[in-house]
C-alpha positions as CSV (number, residue, x, y, z in Angstrom):
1,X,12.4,68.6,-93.6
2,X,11.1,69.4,-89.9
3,X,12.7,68.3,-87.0
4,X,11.0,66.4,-84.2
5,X,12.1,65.3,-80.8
6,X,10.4,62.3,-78.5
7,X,11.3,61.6,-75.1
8,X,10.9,57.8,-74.7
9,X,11.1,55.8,-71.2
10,X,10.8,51.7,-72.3
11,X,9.9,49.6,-69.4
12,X,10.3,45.6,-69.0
13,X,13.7,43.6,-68.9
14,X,15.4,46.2,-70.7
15,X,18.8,46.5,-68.9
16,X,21.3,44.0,-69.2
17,X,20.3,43.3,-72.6
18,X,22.6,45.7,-74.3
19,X,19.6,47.6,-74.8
20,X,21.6,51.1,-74.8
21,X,24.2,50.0,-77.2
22,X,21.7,48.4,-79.8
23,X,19.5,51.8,-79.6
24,X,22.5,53.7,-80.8
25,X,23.6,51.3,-83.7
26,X,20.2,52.0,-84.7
27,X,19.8,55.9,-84.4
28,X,22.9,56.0,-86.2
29,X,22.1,53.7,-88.6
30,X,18.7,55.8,-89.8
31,X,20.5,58.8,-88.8
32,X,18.6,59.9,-85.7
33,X,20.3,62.1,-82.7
34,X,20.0,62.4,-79.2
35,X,20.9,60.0,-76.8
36,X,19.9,56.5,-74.6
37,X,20.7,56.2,-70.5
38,X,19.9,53.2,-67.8
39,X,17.4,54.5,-65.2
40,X,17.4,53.7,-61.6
41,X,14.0,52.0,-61.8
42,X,15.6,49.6,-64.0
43,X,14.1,51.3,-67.0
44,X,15.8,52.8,-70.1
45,X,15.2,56.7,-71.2
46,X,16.0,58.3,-74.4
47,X,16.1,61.6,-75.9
48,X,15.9,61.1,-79.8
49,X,15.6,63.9,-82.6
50,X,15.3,64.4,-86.6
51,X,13.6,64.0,-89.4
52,X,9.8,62.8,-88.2
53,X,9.4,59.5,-90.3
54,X,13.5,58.5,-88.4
55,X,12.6,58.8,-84.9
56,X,9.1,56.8,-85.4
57,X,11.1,54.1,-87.2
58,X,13.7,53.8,-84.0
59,X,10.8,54.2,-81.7
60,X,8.8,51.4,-83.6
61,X,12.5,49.5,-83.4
62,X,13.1,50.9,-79.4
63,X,9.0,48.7,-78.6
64,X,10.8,45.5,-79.8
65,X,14.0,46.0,-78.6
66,X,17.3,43.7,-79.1
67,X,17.3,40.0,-78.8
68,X,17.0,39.0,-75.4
69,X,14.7,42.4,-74.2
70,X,11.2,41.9,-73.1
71,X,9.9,45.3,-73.9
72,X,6.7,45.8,-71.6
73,X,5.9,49.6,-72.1
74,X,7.3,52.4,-73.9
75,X,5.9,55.7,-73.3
76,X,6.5,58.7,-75.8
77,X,6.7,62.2,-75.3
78,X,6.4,65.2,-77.5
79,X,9.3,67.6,-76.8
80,X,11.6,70.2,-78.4
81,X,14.6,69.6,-80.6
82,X,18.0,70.2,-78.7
83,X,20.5,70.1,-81.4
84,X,22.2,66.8,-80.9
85,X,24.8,65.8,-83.6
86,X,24.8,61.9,-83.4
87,X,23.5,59.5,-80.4
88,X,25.5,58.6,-77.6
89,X,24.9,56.2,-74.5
90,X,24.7,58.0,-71.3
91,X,25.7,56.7,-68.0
């Protein structure tokens, strides 16, 4: 099984929605890795890595968000695996 990685940055009203918490009940959930942070811009950024068909599932998730977001934009980078073991909020 080959590992991927995505940088995400999801834009709209995004923080204060308990947007970083819900991400990682997710990842962990479908068991992807990495990590979720609040962004000056008012944004939220996340680093998220695993098995390919995981991490499109919590990005799909990540365009919804949880109740109360208003997910405007997300916008998806490839990048390279870092060897997370589990997902963690950042501050």
């Amino acid at each position: 099984m080959q590992k991927v990685a995505r940088h995400v940055i999801i834009t709209g009203r995004v923080q204060g929605v308990f947007f970083r918490a819900w991400t990682c009940d997710e990842a962990e959930t479908i068991g992807v890795n990495g990590w979720v942070r609040n962004c000056s811009d008012g944004s939220v950024e996340a680093h998220a890595e695993g098995d390919a068909e995981a991490v499109e599932e919590l990005i799909s998730l990540m365009r919804k968000g949880p109740p109360g977001a208003l997910v405007h934009d997300v916008e998806v980078e490839i990048t390279d695996p870092e060897g997370f073991d589990g997902f963690e909020v950042r501050h």
